[in-house]
TORFI-739373 format. One line per field, with one value per residue (C-alpha): residue number from 1; residue in three letters; x, y, z. Coordinates in Angstrom, 2 decimals. Layout:
TORFI-739373
seq c(NUM  ...) .
type c(ala  ...) .
u c(X  ...) .
v c(Y  ...) .
w c(Z  ...) .
end
This chain:
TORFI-739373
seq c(1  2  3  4  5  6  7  8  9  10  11  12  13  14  15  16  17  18  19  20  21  22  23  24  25  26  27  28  29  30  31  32  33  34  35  36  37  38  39  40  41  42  43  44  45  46  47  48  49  50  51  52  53  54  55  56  57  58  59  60  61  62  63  64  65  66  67  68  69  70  71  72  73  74  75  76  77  78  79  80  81  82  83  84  85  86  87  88  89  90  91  92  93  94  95  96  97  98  99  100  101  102  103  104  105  106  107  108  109  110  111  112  113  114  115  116  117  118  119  120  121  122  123  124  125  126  127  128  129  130  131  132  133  134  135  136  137  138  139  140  141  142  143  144  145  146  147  148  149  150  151  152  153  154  155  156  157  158  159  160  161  162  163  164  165  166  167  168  169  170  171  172  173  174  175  176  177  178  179  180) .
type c(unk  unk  unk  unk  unk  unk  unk  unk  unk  unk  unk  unk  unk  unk  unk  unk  unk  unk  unk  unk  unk  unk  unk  unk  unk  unk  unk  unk  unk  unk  unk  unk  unk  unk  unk  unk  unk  unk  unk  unk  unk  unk  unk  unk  unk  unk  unk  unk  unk  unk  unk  unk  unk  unk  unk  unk  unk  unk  unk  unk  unk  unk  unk  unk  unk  unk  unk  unk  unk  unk  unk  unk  unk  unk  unk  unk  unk  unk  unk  unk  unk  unk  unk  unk  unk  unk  unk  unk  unk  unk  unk  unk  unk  unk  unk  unk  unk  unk  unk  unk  unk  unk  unk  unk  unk  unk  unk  unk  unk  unk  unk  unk  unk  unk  unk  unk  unk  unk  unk  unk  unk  unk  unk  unk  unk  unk  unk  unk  unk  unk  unk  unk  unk  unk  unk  unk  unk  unk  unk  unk  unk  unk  unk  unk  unk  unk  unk  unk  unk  unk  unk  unk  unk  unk  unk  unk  unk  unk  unk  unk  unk  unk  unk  unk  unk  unk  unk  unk  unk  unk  unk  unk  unk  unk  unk  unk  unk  unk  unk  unk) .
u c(-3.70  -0.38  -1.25  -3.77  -1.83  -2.73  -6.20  -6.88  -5.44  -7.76  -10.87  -9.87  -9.67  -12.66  -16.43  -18.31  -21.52  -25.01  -28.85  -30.15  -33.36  -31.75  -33.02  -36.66  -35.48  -34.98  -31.25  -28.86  -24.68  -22.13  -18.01  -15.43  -12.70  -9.19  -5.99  -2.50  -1.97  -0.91  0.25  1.51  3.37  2.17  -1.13  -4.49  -7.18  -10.99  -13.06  -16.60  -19.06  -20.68  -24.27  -25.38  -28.20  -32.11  -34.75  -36.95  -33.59  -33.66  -29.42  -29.30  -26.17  -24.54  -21.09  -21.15  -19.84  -20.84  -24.14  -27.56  -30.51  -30.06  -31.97  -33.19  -30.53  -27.67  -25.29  -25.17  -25.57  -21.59  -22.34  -24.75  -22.06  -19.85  -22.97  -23.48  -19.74  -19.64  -22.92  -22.18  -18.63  -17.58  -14.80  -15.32  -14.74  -12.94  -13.54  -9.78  -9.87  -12.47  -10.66  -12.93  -16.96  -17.93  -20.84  -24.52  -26.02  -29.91  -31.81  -34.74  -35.68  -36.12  -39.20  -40.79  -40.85  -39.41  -36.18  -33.13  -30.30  -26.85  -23.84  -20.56  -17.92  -13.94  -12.14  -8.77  -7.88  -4.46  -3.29  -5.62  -8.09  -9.93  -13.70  -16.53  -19.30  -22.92  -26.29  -26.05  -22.82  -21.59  -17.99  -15.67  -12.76  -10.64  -10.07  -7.51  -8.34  -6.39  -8.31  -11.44  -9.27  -8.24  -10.48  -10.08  -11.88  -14.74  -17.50  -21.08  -24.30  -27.49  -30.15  -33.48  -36.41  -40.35  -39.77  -37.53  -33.86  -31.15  -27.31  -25.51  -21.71  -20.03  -16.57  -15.73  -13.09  -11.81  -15.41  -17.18  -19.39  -19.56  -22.41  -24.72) .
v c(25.26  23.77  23.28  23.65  26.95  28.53  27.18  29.00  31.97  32.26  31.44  34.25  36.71  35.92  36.14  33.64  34.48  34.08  33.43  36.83  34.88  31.52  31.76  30.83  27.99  24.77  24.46  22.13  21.77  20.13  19.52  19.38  18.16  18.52  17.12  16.76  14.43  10.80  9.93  13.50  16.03  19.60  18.94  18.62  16.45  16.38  13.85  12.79  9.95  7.90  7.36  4.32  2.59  3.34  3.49  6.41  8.60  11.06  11.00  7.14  6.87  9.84  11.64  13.91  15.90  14.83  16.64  16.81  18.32  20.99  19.50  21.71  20.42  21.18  24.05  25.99  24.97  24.36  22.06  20.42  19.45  18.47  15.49  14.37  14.17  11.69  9.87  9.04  8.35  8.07  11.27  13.48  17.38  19.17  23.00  23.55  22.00  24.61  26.73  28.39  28.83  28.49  30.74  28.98  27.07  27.14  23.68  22.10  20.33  17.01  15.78  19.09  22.19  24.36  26.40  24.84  26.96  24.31  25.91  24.22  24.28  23.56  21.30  20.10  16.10  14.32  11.40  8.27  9.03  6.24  6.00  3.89  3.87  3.99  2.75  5.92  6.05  3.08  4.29  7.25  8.71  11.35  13.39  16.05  19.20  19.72  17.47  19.89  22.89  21.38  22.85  19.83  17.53  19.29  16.84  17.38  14.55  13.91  13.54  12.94  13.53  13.40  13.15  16.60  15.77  18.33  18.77  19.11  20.15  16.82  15.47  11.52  10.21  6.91  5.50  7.65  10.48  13.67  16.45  18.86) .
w c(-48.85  -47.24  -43.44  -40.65  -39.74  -43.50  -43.10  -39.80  -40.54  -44.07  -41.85  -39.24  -41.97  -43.83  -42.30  -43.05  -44.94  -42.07  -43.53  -41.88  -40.96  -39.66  -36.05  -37.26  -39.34  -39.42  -38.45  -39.46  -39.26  -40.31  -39.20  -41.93  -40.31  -41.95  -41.24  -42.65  -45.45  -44.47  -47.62  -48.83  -46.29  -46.78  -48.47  -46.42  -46.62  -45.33  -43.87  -45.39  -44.79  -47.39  -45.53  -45.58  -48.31  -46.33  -48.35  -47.67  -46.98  -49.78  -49.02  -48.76  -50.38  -51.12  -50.06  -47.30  -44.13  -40.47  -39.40  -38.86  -37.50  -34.30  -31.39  -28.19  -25.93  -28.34  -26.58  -30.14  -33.99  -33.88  -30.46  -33.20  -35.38  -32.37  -31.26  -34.67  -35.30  -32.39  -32.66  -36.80  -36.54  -32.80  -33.14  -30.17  -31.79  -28.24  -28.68  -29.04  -32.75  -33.88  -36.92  -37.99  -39.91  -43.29  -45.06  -44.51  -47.08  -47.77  -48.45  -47.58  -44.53  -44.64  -46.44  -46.50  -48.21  -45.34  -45.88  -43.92  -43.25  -42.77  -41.03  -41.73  -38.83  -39.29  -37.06  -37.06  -35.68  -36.20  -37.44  -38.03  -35.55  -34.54  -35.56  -34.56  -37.58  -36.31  -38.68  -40.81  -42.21  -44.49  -44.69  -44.46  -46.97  -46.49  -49.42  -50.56  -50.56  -53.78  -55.82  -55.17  -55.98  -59.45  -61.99  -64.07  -61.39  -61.54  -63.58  -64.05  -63.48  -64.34  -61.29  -61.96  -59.54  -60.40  -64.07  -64.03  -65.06  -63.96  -64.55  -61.79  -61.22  -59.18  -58.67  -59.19  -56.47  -56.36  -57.43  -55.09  -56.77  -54.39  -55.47  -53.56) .
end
């Protein structure tokens, strides 16, 4: 993927993949938000947060997209997105970056044993946008798209939960380890 334009274009022509039952989940969302390489013309780059160290958080710590939790007086699950986007990192998402959806992902909700159904948006910003972290995010990195299309940066870990240990596919970026 070369520029915003290609990316666009390849969302418009693919449909994203929708949970048939999502309206009586739990819904979540999250923004990806691309932009043109700083460092490297013609390649692109996406934004993630590193969420911040709270005990109790079962993703204290870990690598991820801006998101969260739909609340009743969102405007839609991509208007969900949009408020978390601003209330995590302080980037306000306008409507006219929107490129495009991703297919749904199924988890579980938080601390339960509920399905969750989280819908990724793609959103465009330029340059070094300015952001304002809040109490949830411990720091951001933008990362090249490329280096998750390179079959050879694909790693695997170990996670461990309630005594059951599971490998798990990963990728290891300038010291940061980015799963799920």
């Amino acid at each position: 993927m070369k520029n915003i334009s290609q990316l666009e274009n390849l969302l418009r022509r693919r449909r994203a993949k929708t949970r048939l039952l999502r309206r009586f989940m739990v819904r979540s969302s999250v923004a990806a938000i691309v932009r043109d390489c700083l460092d490297h013309p013609g390649q692109l780059e996406v934004l993630l947060i590193k969420r911040a160290e709270s005990e109790g958080d079962r993703w204290s710590g870990h690598m991820a997209l801006p998101g969260g939790r739909e609340e009743q007086a969102d405007s839609s699950v991509r208007g969900t997105a949009m408020r978390e986007t601003a209330e995590e990192i302080g980037l306000n998402l306008p409507e006219k970056n929107y490129i495009g959806r991703l297919s749904d992902v199924m988890t579980l909700a938080h601390g339960t044993k509920k399905p969750m159904v989280v819908s990724p948006y793609v959103f465009h910003v330029e340059g070094q946008p300015d952001l304002e972290l809040n109490h949830e995010v411990a720091e951001v990195v933008w990362l090249p798209i490329s280096y998750l299309a390179d079959r050879s940066n694909r790693d695997s870990m170990r996670w461990e939960k309630n005594g059951v240990r599971i490998k798990l596919p990963c990728y290891h970026y300038n010291g940061y380890k980015i799963w799920g």
